[in-house]
LOFI-656727 format. One line per 8 residues: number of its first residue (from 1); their letters; for each residue z, x negated, y negated of N, C-alpha, C. Coordinates in pm, 1 decimal. Example, Ala and Ser with C-alpha at 12.3 -4.5 7.8 and 13.67 -1.06 7.14 Angstrom:
! LOFI-656727
1> AS> 780.0 -1319.0 569.0 780.0 -1230.0 450.0 780.0 -1320.0 330.0 ~ 708.0 -1285.0 225.0 714.0 -1367.0 106.0 787.0 -1290.0 -3.0
This chain:
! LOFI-656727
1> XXXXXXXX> 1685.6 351.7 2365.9 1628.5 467.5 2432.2 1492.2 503.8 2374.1 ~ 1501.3 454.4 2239.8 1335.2 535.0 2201.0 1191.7 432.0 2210.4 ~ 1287.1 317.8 2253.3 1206.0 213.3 2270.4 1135.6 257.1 2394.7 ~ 1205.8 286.8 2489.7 1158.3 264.7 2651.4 1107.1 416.0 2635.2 ~ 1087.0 540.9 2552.7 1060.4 650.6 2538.5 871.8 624.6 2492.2 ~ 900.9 562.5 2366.6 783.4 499.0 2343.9 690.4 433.8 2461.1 ~ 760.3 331.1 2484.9 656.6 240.2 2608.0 631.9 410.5 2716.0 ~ 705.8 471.7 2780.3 703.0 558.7 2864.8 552.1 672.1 2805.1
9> XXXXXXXX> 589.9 720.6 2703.9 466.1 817.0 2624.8 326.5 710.4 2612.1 ~ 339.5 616.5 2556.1 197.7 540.6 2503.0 110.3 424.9 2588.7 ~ 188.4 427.5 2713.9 182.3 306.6 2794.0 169.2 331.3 2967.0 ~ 224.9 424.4 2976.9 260.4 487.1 3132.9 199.6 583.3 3158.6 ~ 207.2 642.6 3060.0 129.1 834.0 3063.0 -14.0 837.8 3074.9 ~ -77.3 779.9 3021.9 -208.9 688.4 3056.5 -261.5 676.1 3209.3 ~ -214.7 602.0 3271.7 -161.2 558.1 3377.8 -185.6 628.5 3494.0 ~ -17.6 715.7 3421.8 21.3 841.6 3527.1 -125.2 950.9 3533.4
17> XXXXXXXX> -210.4 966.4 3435.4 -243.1 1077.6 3447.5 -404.4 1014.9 3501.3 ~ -434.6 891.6 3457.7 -595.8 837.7 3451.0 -600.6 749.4 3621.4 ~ -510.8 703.6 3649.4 -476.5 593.3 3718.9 -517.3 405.1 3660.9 ~ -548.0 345.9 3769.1 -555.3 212.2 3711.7 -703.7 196.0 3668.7 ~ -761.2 287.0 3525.6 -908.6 292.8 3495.4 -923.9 277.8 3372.2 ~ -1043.9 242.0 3314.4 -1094.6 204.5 3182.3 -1061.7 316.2 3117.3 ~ -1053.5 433.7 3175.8 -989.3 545.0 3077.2 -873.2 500.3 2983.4 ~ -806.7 485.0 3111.1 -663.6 445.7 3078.0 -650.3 385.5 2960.6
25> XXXXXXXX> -706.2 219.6 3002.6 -701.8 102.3 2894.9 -791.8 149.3 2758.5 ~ -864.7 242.7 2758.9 -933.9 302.1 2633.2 -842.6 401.3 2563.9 ~ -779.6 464.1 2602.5 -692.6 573.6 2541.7 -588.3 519.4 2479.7 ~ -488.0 391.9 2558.5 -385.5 301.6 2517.8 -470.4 228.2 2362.5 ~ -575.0 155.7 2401.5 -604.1 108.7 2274.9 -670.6 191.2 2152.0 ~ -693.1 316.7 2167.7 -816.1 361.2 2097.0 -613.2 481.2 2004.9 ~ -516.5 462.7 2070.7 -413.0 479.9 2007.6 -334.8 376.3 1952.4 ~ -321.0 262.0 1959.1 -286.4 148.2 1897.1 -394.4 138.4 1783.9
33> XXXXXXXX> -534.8 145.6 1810.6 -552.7 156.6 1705.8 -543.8 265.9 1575.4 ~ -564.0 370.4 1600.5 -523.9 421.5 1520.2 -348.4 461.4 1496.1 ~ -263.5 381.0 1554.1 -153.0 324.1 1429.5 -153.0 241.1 1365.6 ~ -278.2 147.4 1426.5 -279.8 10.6 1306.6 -334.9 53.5 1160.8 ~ -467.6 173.3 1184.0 -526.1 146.7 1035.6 -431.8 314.5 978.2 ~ -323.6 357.2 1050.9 -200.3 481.2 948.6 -178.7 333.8 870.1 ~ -125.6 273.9 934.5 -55.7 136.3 845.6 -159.4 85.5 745.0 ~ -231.1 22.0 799.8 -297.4 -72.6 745.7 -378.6 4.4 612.2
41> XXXXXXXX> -426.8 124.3 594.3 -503.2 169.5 523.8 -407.7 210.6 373.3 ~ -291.7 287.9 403.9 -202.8 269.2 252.0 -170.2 151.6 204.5 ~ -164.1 57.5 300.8 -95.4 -69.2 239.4 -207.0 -110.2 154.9 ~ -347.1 -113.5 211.8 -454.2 -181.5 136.7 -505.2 -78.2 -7.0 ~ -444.5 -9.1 26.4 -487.6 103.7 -98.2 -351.3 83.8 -187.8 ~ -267.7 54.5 -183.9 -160.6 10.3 -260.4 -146.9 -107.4 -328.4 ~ -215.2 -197.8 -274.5 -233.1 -385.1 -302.8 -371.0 -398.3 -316.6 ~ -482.7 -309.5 -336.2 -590.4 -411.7 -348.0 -683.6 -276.6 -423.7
49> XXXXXXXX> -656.7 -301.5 -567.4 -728.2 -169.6 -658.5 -746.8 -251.9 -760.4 ~ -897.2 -171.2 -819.0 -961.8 -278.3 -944.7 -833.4 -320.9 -1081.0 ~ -756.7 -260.8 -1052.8 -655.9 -308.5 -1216.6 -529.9 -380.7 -1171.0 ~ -546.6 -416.9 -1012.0 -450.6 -503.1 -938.0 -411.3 -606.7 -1002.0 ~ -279.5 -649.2 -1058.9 -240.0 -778.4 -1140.3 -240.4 -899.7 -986.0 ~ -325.0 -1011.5 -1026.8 -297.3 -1047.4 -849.6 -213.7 -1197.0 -931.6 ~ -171.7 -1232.5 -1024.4 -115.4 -1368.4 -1092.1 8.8 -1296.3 -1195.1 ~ 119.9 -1185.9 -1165.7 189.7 -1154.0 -1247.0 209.2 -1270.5 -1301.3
57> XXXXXXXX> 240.5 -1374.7 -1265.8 354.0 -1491.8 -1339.6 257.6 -1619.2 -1446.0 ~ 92.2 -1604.7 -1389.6 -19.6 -1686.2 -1426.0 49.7 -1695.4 -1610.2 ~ 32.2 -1615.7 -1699.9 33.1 -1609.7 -1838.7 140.3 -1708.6 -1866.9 ~ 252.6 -1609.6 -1819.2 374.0 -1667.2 -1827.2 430.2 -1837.0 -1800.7 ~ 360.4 -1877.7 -1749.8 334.5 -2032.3 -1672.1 259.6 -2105.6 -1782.5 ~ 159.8 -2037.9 -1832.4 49.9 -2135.0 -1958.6 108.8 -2139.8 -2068.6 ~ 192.6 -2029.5 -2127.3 246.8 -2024.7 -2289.7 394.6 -2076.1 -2243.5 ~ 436.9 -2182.2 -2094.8 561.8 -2231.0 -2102.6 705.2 -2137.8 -2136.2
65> XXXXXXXX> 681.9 -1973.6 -2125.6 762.0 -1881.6 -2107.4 856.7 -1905.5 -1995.3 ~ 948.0 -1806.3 -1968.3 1026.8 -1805.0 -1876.6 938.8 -1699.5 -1780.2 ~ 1013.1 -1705.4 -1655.2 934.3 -1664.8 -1561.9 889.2 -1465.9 -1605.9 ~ 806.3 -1449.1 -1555.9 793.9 -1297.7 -1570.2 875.6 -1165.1 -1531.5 ~ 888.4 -1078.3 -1584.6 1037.8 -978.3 -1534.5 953.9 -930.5 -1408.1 ~ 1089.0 -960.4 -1304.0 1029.0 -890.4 -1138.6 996.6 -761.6 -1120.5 ~ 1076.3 -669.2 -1255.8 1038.1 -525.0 -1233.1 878.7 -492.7 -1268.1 ~ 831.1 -563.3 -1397.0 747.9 -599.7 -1403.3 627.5 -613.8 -1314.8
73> XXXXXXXX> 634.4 -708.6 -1263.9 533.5 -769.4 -1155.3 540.1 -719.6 -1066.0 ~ 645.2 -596.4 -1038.0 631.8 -530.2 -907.6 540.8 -354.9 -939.5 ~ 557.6 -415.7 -1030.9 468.4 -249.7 -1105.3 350.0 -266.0 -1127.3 ~ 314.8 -401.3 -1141.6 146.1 -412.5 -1218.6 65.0 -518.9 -1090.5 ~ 152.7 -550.6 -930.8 68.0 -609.8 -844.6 83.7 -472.3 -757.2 ~ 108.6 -307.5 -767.7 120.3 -217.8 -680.0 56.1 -93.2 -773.1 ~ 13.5 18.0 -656.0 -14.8 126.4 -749.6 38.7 239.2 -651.4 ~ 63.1 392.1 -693.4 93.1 501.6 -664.8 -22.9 612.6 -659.5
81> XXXXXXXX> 24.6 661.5 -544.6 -154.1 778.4 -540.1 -39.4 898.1 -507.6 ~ -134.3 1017.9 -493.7 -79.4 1150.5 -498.8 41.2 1186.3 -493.5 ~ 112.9 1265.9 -448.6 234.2 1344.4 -519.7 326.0 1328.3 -379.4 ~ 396.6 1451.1 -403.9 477.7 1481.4 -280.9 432.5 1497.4 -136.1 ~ 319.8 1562.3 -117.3 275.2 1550.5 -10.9 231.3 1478.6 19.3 ~ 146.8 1395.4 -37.2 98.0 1223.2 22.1 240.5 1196.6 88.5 ~ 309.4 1184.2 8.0 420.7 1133.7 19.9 566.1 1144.9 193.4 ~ 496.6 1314.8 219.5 536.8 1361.6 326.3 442.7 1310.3 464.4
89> XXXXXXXX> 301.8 1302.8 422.7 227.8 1261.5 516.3 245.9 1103.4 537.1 ~ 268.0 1031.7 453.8 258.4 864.9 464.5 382.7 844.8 442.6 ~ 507.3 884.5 475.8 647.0 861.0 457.3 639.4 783.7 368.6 ~ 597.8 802.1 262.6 651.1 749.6 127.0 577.6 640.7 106.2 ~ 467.6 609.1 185.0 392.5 468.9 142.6 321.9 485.6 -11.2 ~ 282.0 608.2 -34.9 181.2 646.3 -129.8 279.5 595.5 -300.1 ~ 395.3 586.3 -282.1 459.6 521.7 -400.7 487.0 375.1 -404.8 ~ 420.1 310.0 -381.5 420.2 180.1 -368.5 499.8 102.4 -488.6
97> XXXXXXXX> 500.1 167.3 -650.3 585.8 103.4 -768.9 702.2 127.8 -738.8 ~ 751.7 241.2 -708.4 864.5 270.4 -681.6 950.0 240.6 -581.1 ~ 855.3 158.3 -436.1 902.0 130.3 -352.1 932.4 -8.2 -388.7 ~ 840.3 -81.4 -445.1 899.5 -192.5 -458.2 968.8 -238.3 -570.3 ~ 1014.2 -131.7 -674.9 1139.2 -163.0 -781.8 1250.4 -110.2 -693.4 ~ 1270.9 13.6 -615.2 1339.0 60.1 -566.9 1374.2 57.5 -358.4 ~ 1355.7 -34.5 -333.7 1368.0 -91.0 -147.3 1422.4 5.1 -75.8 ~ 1554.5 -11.6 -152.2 1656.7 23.4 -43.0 1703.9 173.5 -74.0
105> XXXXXXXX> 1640.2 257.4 -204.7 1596.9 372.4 -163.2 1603.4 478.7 -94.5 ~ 1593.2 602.0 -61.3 1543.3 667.7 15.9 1351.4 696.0 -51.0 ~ 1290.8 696.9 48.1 1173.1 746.1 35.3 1133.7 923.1 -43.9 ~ 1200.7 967.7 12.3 1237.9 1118.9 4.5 1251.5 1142.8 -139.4 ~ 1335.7 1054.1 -217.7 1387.0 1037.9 -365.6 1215.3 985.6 -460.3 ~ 1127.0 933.9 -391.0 1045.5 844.0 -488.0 927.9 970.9 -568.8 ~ 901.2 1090.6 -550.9 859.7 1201.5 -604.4 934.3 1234.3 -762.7 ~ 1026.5 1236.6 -761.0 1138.1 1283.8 -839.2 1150.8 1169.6 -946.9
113> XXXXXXXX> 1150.0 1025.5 -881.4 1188.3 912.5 -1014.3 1062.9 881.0 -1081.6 ~ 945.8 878.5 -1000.9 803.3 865.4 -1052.0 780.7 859.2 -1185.7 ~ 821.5 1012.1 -1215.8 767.8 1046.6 -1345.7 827.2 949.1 -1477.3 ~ 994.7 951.4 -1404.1 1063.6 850.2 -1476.8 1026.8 676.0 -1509.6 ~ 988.4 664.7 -1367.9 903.6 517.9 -1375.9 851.0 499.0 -1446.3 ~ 704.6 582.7 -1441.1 600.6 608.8 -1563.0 620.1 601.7 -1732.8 ~ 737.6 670.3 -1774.0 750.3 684.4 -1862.5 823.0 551.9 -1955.0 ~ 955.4 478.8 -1821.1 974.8 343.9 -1895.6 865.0 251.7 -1862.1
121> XXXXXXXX> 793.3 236.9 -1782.9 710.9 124.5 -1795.3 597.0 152.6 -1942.5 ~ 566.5 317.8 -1954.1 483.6 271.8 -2103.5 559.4 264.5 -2193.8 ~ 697.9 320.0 -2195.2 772.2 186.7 -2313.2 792.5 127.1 -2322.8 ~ 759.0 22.2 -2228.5 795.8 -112.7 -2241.0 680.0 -204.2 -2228.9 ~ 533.1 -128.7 -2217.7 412.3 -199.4 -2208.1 410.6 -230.9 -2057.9 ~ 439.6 -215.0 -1947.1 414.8 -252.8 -1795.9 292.5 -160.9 -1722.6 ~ 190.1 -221.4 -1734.6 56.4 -120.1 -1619.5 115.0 -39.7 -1598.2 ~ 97.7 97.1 -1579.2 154.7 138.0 -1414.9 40.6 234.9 -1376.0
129> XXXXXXXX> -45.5 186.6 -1234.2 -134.3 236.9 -1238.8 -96.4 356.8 -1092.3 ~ -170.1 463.5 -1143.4 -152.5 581.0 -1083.1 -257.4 686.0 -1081.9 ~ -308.1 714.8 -916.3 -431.4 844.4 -906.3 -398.7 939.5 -830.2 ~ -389.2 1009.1 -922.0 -363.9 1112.1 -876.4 -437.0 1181.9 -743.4 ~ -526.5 1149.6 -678.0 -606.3 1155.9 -520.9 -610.6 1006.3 -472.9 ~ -581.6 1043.2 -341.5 -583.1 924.2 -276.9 -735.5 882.9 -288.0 ~ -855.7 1025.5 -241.9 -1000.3 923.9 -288.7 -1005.2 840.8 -398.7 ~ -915.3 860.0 -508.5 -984.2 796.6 -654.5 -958.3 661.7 -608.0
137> XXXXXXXX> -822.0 644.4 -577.7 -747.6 503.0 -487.9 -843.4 424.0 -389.4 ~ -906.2 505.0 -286.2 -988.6 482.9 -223.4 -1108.6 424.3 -263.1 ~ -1197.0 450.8 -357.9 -1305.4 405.0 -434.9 -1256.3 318.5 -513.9 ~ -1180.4 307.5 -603.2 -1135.5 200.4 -603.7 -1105.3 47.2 -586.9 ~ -1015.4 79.0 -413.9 -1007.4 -14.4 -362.8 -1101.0 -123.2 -284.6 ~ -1251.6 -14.2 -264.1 -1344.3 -12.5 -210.3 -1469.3 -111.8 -305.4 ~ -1426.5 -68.1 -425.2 -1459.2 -143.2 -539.7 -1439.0 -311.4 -563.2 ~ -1252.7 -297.1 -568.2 -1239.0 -414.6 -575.2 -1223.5 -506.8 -468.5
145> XXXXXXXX> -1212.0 -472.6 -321.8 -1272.6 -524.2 -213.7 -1404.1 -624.8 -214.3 ~ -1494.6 -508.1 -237.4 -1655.5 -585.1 -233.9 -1642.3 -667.9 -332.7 ~ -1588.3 -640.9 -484.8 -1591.0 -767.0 -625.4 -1462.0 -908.1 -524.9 ~ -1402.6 -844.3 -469.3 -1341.4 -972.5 -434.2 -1411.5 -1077.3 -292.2 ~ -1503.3 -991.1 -225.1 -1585.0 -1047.8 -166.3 -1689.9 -1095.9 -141.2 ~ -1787.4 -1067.2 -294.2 -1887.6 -1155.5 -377.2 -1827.5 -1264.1 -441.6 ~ -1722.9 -1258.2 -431.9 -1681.7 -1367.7 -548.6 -1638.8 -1313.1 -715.3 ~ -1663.8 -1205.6 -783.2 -1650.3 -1174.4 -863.2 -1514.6 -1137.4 -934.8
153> XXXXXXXX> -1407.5 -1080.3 -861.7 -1297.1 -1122.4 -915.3 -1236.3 -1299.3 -925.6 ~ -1296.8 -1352.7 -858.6 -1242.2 -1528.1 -873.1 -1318.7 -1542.5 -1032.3 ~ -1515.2 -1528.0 -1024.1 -1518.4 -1557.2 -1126.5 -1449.0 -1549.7 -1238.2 ~ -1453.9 -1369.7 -1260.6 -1403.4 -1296.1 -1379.7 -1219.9 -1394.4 -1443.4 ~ -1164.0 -1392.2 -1318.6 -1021.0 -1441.4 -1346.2 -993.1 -1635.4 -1390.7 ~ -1111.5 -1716.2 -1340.4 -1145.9 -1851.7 -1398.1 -1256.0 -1880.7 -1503.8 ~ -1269.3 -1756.8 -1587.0 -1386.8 -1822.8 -1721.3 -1296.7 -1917.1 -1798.4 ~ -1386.6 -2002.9 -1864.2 -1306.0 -2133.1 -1941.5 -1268.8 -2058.5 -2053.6
């Protein structure tokens, strides 16, 4: 039902109200897009920030260790931006460590364990990177974007 509710609101209504006109087909896409970049914009602000681990397992592989702890690597290739209300506005995308030590979760819960997160990962030495504004996240990511699209994170990460 919410399927054909959906198509009916985002697809028809258009339609119904513009008829068969470029309105139409502009309003349909100019709303697809903006659900692509609700999505697309936490995810990239979650996965792509200057202290991003992008080789958790790289070290671990050269000194012939055993593989790297997953809780680990799920804490230091992700980061967390603002609080509870990020949190209400982006259904919970804005905790990205917590989402991915914790999946299956409720979202609703990831405010509350945060602090806890935080506190075992610096006892145990694990990144855990966290800004408190989504701008800081934002500049940031914006940062390590452009270094990854000069080339400068490849350099920095292959000196002999």
């Amino acid at each position: 039902f919410l399927r054909i509710f959906y198509i009916f609101i985002n697809i028809v209504t258009p339609f119904l109200h513009h008829g068969l006109s470029w309105t139409a087909f502009f309003h349909i896409n100019f709303m697809f897009m903006c659900g692509s970049y609700t999505l697309a914009i936490p995810f990239s602000l979650s996965h792509n920030f200057e202290e991003v681990e992008r080789f958790p397992m790289e070290e671990s592989r050269k000194k012939g260790e055993a593989a790297v702890c997953w809780y680990k690597a799920q804490a230091e290739t992700s980061s967390t931006y603002g609080g509870m209300i990020s949190g209400m506005v982006t259904g919970g995308l804005n905790f990205q460590v917590e989402h991915h030590m914790f999946p299956r979760m409720s979202s609703a819960w990831y405010p509350y364990i945060a602090p806890k997160v935080r506190e075992v990962c610096k006892k145990h030495g694990v990144r855990y990177v966290y800004y408190p504004w989504i701008w800081q996240n934002l500049i940031s990511t914006l940062r390590y974007t452009h270094a990854a699209g000069t080339g400068a994170t490849w350099k920095s990460q292959n000196k002999p």
